[in-house]
KEKE-3310 file (N, C-alpha, C; in steps of 0.2 Angstrom, whole numbers, plus 5000, padded with zeros to 4 digits):
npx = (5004:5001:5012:5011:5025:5039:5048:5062:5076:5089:5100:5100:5097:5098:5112:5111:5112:5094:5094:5103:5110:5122:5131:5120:5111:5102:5095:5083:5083:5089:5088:5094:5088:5093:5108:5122:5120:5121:5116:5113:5100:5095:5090:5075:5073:5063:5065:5065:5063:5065:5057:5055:5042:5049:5063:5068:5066:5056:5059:5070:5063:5057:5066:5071:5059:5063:5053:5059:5075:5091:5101:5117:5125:5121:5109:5106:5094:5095:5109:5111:5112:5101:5100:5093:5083:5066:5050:5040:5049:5059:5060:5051:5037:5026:5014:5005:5001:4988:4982:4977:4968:4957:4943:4932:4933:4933:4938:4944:4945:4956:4966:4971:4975:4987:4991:4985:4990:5004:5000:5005:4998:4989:4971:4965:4976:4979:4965:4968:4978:4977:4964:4972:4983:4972:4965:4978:4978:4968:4954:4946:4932:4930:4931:4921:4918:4917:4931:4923:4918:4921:4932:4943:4952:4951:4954:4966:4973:4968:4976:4986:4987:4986:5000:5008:5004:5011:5022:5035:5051:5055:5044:5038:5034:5024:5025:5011:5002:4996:4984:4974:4964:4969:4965:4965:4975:4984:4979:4983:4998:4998:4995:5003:5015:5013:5010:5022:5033:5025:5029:5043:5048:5058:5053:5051:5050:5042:5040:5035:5032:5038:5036:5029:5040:5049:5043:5038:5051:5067:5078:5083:5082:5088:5082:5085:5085:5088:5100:5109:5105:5107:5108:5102:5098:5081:5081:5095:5094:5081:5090:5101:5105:5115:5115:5110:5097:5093:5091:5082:5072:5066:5056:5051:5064:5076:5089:5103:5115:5132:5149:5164:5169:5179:5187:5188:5192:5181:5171:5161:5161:5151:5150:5134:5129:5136:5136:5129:5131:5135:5137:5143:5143:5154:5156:5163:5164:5167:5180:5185:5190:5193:5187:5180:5164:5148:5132:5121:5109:5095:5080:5063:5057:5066:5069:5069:5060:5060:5059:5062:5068:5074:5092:5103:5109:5125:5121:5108:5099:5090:5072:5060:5041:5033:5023:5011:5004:4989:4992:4986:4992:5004:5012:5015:5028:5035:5048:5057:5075:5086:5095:5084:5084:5073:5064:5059:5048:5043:5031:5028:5013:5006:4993:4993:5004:5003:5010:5017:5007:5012:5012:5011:5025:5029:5044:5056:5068:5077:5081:5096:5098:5118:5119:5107:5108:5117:5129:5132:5142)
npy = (4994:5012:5022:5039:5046:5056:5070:5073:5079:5090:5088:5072:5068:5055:5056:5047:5042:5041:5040:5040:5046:5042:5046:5047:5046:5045:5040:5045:5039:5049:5059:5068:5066:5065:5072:5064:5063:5071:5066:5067:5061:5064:5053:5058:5070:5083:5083:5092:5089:5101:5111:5117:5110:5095:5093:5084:5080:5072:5060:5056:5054:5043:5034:5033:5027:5015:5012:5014:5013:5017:5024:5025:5024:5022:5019:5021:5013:5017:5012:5002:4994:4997:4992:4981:4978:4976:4988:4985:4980:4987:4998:5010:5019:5028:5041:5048:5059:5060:5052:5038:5029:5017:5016:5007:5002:5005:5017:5013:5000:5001:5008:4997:4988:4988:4978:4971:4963:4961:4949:4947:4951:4949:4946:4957:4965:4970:4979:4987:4994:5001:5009:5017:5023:5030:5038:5047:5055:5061:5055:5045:5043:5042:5029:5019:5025:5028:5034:5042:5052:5062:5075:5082:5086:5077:5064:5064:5064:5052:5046:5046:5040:5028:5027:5030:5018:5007:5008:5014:5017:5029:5039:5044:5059:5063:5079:5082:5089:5095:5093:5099:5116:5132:5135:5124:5118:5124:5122:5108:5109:5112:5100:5090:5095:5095:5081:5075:5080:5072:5060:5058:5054:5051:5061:5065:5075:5080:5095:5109:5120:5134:5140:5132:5123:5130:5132:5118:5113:5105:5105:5109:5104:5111:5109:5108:5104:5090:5093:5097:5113:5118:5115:5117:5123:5131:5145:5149:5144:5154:5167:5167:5163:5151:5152:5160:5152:5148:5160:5167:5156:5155:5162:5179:5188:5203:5203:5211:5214:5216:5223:5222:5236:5238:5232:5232:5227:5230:5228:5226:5238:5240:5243:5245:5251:5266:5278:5273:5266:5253:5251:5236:5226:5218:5199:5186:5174:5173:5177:5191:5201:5218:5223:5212:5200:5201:5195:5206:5202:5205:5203:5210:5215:5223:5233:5251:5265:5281:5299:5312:5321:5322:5322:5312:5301:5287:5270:5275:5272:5282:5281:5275:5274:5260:5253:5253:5239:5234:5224:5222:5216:5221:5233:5232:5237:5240:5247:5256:5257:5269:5263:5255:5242:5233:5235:5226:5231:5231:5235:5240:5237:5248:5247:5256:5266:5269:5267:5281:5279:5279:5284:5279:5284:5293:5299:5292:5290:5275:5265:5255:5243:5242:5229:5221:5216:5204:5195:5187:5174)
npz = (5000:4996:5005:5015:5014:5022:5021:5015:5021:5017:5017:5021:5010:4995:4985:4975:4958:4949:4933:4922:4906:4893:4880:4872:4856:4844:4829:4817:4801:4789:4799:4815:4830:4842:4851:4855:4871:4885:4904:4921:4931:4948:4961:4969:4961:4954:4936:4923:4904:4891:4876:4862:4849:4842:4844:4851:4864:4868:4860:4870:4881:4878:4876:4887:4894:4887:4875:4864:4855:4856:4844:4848:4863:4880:4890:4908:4925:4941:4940:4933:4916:4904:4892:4881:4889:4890:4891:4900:4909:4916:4929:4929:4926:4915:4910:4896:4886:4882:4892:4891:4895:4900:4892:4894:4907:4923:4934:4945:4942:4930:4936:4942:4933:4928:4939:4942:4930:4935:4943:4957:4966:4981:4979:4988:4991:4981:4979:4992:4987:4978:4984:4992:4981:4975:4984:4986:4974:4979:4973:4977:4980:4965:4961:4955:4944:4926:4914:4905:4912:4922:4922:4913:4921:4932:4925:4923:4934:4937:4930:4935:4948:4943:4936:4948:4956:4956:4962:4954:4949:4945:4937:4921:4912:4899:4889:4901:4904:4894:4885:4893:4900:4904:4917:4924:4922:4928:4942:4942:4939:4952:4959:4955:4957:4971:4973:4972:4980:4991:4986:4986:4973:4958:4945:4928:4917:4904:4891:4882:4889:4896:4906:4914:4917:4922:4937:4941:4941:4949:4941:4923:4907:4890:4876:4858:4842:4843:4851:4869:4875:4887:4904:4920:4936:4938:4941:4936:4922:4919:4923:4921:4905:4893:4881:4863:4857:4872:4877:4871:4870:4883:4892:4887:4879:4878:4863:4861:4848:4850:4851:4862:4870:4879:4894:4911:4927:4934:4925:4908:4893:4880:4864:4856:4844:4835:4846:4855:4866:4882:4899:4907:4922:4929:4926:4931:4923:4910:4897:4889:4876:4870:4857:4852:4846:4854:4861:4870:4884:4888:4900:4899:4910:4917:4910:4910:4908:4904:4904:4890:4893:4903:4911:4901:4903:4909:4901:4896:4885:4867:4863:4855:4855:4849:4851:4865:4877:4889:4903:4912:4930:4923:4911:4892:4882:4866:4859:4847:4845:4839:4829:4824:4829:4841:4856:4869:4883:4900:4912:4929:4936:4948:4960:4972:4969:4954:4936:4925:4909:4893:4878:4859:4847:4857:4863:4871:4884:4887:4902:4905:4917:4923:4929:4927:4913:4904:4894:4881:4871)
capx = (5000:5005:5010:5014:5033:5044:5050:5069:5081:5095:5107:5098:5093:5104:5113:5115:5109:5090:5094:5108:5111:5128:5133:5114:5111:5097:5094:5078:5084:5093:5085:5096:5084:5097:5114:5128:5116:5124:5112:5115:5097:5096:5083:5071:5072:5057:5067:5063:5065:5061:5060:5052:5041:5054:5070:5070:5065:5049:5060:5074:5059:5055:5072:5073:5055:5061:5049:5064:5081:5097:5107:5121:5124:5116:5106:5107:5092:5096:5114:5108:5111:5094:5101:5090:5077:5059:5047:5035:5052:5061:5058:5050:5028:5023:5011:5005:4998:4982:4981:4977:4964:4952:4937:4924:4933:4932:4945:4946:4950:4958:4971:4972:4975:4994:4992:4982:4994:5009:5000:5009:4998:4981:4963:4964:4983:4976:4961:4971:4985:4969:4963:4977:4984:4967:4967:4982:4977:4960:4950:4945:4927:4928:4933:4918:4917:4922:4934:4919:4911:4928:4934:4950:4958:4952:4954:4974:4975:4967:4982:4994:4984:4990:5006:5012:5003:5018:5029:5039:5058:5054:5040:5039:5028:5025:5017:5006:4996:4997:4977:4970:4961:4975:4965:4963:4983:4987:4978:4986:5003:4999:4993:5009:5022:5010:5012:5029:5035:5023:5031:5049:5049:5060:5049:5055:5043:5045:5035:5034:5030:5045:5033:5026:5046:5052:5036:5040:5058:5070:5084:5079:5090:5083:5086:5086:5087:5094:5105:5107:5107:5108:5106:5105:5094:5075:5084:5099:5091:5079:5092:5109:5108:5121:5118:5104:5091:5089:5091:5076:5064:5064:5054:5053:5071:5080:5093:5109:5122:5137:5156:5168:5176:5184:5188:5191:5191:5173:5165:5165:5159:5148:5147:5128:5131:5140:5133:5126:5136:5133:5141:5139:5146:5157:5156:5169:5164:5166:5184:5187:5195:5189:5184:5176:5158:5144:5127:5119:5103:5090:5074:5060:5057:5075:5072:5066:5057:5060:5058:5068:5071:5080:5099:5106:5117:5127:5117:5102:5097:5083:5070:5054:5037:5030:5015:5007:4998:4991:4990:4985:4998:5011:5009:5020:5029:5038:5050:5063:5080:5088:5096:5080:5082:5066:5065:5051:5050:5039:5033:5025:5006:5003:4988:4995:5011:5002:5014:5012:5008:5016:5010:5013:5026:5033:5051:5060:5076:5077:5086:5098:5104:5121:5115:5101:5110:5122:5133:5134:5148)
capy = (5000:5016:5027:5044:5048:5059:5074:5072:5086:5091:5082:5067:5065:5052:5059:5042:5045:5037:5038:5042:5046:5043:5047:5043:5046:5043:5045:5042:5039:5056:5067:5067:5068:5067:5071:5062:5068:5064:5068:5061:5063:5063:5053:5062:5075:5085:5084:5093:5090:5108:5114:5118:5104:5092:5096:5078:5078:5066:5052:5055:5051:5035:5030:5032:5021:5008:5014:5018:5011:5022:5022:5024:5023:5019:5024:5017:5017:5013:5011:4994:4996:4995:4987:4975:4978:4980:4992:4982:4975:4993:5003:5016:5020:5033:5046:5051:5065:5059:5049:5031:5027:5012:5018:5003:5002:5009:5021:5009:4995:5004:5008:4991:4984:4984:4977:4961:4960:4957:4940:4943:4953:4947:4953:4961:4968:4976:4984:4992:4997:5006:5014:5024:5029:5035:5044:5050:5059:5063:5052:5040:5042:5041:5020:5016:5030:5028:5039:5047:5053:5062:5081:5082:5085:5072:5059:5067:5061:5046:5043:5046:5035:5022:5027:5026:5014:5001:5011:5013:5021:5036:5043:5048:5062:5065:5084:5077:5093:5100:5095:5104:5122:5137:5134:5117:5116:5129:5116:5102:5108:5111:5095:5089:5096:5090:5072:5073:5080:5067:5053:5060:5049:5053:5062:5067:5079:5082:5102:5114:5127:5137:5142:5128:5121:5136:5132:5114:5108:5105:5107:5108:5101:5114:5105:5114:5102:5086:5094:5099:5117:5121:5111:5121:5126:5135:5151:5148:5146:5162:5172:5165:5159:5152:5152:5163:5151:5149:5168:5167:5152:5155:5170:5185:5191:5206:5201:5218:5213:5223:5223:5224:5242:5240:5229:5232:5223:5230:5226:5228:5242:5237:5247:5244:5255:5270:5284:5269:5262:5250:5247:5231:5222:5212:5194:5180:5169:5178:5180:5195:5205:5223:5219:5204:5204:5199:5199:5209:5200:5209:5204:5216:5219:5224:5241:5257:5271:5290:5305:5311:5326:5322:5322:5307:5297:5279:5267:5277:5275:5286:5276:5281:5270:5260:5250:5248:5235:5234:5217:5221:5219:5226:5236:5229:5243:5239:5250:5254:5260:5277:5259:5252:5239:5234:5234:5224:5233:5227:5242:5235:5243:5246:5250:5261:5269:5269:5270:5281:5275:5284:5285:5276:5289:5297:5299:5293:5285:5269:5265:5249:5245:5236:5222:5218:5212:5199:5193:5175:5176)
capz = (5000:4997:5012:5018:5013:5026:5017:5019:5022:5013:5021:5022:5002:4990:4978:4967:4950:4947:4929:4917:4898:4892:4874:4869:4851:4840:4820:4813:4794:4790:4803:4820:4835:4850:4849:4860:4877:4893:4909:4926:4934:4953:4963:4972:4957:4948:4932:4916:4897:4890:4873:4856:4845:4835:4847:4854:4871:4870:4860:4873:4886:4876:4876:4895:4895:4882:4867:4857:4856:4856:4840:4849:4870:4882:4897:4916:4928:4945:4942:4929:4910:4900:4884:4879:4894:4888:4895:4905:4913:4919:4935:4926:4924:4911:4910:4891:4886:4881:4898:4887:4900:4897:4893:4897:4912:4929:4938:4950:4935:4927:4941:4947:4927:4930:4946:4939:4924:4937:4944:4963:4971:4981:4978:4993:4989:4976:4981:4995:4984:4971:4984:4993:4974:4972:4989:4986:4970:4979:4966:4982:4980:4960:4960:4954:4936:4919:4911:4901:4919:4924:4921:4910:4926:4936:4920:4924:4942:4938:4925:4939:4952:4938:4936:4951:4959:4957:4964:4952:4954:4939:4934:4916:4911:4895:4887:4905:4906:4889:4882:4898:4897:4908:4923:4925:4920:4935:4948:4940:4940:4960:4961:4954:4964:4979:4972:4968:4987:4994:4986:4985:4968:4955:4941:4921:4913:4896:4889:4878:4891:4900:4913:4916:4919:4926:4941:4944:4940:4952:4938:4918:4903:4885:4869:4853:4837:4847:4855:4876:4874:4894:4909:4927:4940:4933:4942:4932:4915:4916:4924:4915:4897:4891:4872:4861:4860:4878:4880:4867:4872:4890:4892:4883:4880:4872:4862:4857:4845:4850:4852:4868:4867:4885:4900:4917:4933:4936:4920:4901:4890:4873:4859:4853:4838:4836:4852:4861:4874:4888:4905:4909:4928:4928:4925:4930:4919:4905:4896:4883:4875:4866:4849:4851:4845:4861:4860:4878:4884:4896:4902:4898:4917:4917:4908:4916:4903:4908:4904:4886:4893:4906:4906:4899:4909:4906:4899:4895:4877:4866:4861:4852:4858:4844:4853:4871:4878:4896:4904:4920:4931:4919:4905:4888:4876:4861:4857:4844:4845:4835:4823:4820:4834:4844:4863:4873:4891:4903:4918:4932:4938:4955:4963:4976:4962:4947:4934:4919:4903:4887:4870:4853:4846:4862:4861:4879:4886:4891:4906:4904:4923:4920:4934:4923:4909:4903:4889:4879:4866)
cpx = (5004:5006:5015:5022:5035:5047:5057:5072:5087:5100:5105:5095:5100:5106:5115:5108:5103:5093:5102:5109:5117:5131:5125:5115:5107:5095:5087:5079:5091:5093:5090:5090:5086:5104:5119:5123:5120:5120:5114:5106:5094:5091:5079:5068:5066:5063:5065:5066:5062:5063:5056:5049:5047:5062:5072:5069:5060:5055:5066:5071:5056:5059:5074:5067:5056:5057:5054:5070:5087:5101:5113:5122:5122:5113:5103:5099:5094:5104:5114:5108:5105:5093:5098:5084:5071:5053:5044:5042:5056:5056:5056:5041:5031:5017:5011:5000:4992:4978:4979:4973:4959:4946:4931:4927:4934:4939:4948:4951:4956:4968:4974:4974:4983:4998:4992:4988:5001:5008:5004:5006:4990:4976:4962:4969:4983:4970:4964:4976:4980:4968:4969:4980:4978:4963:4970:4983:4969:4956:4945:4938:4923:4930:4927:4914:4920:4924:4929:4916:4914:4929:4940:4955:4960:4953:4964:4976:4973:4973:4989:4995:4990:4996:5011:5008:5008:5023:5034:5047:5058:5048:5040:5033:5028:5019:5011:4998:4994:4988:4971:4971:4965:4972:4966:4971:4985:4987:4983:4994:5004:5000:5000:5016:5020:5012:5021:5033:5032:5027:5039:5050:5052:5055:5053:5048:5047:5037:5038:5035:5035:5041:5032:5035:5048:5048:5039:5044:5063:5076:5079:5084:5084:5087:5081:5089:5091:5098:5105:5108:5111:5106:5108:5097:5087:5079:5092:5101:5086:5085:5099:5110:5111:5121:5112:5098:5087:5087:5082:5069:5063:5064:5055:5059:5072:5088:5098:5113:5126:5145:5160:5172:5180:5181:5191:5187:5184:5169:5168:5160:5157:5145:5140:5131:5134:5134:5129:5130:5134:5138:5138:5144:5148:5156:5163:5169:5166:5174:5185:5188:5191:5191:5180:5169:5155:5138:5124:5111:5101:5082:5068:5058:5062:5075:5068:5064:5058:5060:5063:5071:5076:5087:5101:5111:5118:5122:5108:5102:5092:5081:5063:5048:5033:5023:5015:5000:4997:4989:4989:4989:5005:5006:5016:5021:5034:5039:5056:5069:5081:5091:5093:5079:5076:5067:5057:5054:5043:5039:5027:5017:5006:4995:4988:5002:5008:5007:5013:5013:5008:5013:5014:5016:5031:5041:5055:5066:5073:5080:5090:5102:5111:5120:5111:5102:5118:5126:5135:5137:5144)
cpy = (5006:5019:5033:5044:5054:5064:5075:5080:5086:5087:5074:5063:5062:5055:5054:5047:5039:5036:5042:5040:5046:5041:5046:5048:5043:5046:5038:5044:5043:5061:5063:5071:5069:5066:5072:5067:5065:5069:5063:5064:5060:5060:5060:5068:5076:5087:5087:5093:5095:5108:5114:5109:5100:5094:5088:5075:5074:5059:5052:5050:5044:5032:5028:5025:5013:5009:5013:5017:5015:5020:5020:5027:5022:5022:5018:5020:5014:5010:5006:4997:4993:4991:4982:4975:4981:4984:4990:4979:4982:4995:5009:5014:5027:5036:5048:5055:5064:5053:5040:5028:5022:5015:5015:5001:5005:5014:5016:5004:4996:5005:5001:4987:4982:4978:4969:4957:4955:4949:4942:4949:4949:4951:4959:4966:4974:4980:4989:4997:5001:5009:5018:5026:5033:5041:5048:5056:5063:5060:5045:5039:5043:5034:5020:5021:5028:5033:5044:5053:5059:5068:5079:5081:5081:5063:5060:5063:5055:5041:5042:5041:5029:5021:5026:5020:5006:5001:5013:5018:5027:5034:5048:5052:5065:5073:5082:5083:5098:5099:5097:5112:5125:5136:5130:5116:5119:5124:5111:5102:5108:5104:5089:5088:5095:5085:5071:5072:5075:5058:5052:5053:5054:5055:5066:5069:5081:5088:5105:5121:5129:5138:5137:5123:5123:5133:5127:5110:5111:5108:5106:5108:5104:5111:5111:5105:5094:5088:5098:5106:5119:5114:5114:5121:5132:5143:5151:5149:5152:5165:5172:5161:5158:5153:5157:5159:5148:5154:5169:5163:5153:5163:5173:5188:5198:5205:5207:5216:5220:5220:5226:5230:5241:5237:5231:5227:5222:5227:5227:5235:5239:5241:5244:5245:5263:5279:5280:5265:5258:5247:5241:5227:5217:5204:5191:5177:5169:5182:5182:5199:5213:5220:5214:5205:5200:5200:5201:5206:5202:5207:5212:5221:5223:5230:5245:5263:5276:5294:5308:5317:5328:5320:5315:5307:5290:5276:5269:5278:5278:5278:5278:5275:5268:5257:5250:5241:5235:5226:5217:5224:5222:5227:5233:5235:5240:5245:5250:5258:5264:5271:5255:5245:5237:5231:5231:5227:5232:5231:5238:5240:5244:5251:5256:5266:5267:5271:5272:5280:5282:5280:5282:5284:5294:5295:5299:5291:5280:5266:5257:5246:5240:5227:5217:5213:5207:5198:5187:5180:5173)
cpz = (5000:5003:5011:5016:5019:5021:5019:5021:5018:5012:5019:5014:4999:4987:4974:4963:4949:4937:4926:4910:4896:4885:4870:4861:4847:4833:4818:4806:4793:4794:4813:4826:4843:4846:4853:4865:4882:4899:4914:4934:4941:4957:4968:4967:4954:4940:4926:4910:4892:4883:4866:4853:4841:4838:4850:4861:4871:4868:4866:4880:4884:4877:4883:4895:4891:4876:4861:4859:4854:4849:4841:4857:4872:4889:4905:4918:4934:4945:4936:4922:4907:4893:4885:4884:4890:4893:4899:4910:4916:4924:4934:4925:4920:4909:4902:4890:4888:4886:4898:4893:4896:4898:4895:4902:4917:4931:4939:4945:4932:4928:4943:4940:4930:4934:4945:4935:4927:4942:4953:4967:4976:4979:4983:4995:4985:4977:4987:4992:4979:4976:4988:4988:4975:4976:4988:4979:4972:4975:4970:4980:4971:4957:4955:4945:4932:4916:4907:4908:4922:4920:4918:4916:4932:4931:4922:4929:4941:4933:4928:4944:4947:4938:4943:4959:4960:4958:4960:4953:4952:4937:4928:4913:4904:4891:4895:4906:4899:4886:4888:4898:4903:4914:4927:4926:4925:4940:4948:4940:4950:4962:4961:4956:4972:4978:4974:4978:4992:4994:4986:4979:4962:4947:4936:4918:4906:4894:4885:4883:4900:4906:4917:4920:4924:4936:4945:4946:4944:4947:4931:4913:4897:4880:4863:4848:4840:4849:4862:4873:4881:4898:4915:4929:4935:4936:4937:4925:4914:4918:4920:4910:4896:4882:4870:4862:4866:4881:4877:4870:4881:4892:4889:4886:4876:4871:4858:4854:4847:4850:4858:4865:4873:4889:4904:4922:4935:4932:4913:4899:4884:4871:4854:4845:4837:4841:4857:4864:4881:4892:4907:4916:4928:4929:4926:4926:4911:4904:4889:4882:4872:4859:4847:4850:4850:4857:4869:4879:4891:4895:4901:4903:4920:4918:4913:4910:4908:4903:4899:4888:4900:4905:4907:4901:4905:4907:4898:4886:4872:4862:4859:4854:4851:4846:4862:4873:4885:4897:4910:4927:4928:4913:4900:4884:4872:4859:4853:4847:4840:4827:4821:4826:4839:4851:4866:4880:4892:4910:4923:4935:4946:4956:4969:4972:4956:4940:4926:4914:4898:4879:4864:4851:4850:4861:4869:4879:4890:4894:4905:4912:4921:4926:4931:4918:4910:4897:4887:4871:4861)
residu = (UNK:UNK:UNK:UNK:UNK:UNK:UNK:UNK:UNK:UNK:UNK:UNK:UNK:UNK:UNK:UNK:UNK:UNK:UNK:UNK:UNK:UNK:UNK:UNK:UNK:UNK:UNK:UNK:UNK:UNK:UNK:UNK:UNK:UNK:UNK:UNK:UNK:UNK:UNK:UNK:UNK:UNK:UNK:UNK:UNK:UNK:UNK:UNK:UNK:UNK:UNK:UNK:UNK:UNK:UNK:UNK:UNK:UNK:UNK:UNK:UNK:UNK:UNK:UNK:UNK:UNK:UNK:UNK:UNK:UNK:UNK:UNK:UNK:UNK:UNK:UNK:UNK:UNK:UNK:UNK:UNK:UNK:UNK:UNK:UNK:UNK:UNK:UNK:UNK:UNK:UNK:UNK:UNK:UNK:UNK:UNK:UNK:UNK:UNK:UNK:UNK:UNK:UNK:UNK:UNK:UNK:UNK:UNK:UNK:UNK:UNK:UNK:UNK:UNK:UNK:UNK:UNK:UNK:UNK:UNK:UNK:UNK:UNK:UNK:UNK:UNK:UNK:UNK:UNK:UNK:UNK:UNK:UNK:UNK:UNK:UNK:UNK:UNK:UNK:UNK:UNK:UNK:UNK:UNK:UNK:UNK:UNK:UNK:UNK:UNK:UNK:UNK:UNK:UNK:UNK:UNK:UNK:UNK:UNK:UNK:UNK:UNK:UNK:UNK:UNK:UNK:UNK:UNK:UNK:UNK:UNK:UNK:UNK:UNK:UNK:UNK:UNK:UNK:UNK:UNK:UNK:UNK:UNK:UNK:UNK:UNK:UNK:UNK:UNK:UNK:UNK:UNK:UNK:UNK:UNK:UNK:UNK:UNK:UNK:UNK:UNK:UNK:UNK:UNK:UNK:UNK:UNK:UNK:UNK:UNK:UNK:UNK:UNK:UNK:UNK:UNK:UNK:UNK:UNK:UNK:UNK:UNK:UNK:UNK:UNK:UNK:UNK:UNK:UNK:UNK:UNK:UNK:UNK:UNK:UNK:UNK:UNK:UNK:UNK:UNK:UNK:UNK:UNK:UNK:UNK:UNK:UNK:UNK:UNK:UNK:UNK:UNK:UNK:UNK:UNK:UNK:UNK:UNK:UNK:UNK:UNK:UNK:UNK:UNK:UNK:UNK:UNK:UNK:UNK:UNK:UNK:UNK:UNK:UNK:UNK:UNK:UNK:UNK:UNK:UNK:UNK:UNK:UNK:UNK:UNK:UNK:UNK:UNK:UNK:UNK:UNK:UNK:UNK:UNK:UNK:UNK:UNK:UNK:UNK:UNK:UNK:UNK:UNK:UNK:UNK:UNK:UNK:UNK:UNK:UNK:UNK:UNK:UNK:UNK:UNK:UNK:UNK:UNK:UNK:UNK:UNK:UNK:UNK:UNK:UNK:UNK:UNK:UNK:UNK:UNK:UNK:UNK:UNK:UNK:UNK:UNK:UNK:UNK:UNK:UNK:UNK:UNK:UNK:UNK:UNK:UNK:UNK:UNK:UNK:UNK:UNK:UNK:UNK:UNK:UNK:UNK:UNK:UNK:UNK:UNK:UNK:UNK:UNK:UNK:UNK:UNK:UNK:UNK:UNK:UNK:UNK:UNK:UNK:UNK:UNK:UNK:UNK)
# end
């Protein structure tokens, strides 16, 4: 039966590796869909595979389940190589989009089907083990419904009920909230990182949606075209990109091409184009030289609109206002630069500081702090 988990502490959590990719590679025909991936992902983790349609992260998550055979590496769970292991025989359950629930039968059935399949539990083994999953999803007093009877988001839980009602070591989630309506998917991610800490069970989400990553992943690996682009903490990847297109898919970014005119100790200096200038603070990470070309990337909340008639100071650039939109709590301006360039900034509303809004056409400065920004070579 399931029970209650203890929510470890720091100290007290394993760091072996539930699962691991090493050198995996995958060609379907001419089309490379993973390439050379090496991942070493930790139990207990909310892990996520982030990243545009057709980048590779779903077959990567097959290849972890056994769907899909690596052209070339191989992948550990539990320390155990998987070669030759078929899905029903691995320590892994999976979650599909589309929840693959039996329709003529019951939750209750439904949940209990893998149970039967395995032959070693009793009648009584199993009705216990069905219902605390289906406690454990809240679904306890829907045993006795069939998948038609059942809200999108309660047909979700009941998908989950199933999957880990066998314990299993990893949790693979595929797209698992993607054909639920924004609010329903909100709950649902709750519901989610509820399970997850309850069960402290190694769980692998594969999305499309950076929010939805950003939200509930312990760490997040963003592919691009089979290939790892990034792998760090969700603070890590919104706030330190390391390449353009995670500067790009992970939240609205702005992206400056420029050139290093000057390095000190403190920081560098980046000629945007000629009478735009940016101080930017120094970075460790980050060796070069003046002349090198950079591009500078800042969040839209980053900037600061003013006033054009005040005196221009460093990093203040003019900037003419092509669109507003309000959204509530912020208002969104698209704005260009004096070279044509276009700036998204992003001002915040308050209800007690209202902050004011400017006109399609107005001519301001936009403030750049150098705190705000960064630099990927």
């Amino acid at each position: 039966m399931l029970e209650p988990v203890t929510i470890a502490t720091a100290d007290s959590v394993s760091r072996r590796a539930a699962v691991e990719v090493r050198n995996i590679t995958k060609r379907f025909g001419n089309s490379l869909a993973a390439n050379q991936i090496n991942l070493s992902i930790e139990e207990g983790e909310f892990f996520s595979f982030l990243g545009p349609s057709g980048c590779g992260k779903t077959t990567l998550l097959r290849m972890i389940a056994g769907f899909e055979t690596p052209t070339e590496g191989e992948v550990l769970i539990a320390g155990k190589d998987m070669r030759g292991v078929p899905p029903h025989k691995r320590p892994v359950n999976m979650v599909f989009q589309n929840y693959a629930l039996f329709p003529h039968l019951t939750i209750g059935e439904n949940v209990a089907f893998g149970l039967r399949s395995h032959k070693k539990y009793s009648h009584t083994e199993i009705e216990q083990k069905v219902k605390a999953a289906l406690d454990l999803v809240r679904l306890g007093t829907f045993i006795d419904r069939l998948p038609s009877q059942l809200s999108g988001g309660q047909q979700q839980r009941a998908a989950l009920a199933r999957a880990v009602v066998n314990d299993p070591s990893v949790l693979l989630l595929d797209e698992p909230l993607s054909a639920l309506d924004p609010q329903i998917r909100e709950e649902m991610q709750v519901e989610l990182a509820r399970l997850q800490q309850r069960l402290k069970m190694t769980f692998i989400m594969v999305t499309h949606d950076q929010n939805e990553a950003l939200a509930l992943s312990s760490r997040i690996a963003v592919f691009c075209q089979g290939n790892l682009e990034q792998l760090g903490t969700p603070e890590q990847i919104f706030e330190r990109p390391s390449t353009k297109f995670v500067a790009k898919f992970i939240g609205q970014t702005n992206l400056l091409p420029g050139k290093i005119s000057e390095c000190s100790a403190n920081g560098f200096e980046v000629e945007l184009f000629p009478g735009a200038t940016l101080s930017l603070a120094a970075q460790p990470e980050q060796s070069l030289s003046p002349g090198s070309e950079v591009t500078v990337w800042v969040k839209p909340h980053g900037l600061e609109l003013v006033e054009s008639n005040e005196s221009p100071a460093n990093n203040h650039l003019n900037v003419t206002i092509v669109s507003r939109m309000y959204q509530g709590t912020t208002t969104e301006y698209l704005a260009k630069l004096q070279d044509g360039i276009e700036l998204r900034i992003s001002c915040l509303n308050s209800a007690s500081l209202p902050s004011k809004l400017y006109d399609v056409g107005d001519n301001l400065l936009v403030f750049i702090p150098p705190n705000a920004c960064s630099l990927i070579v």
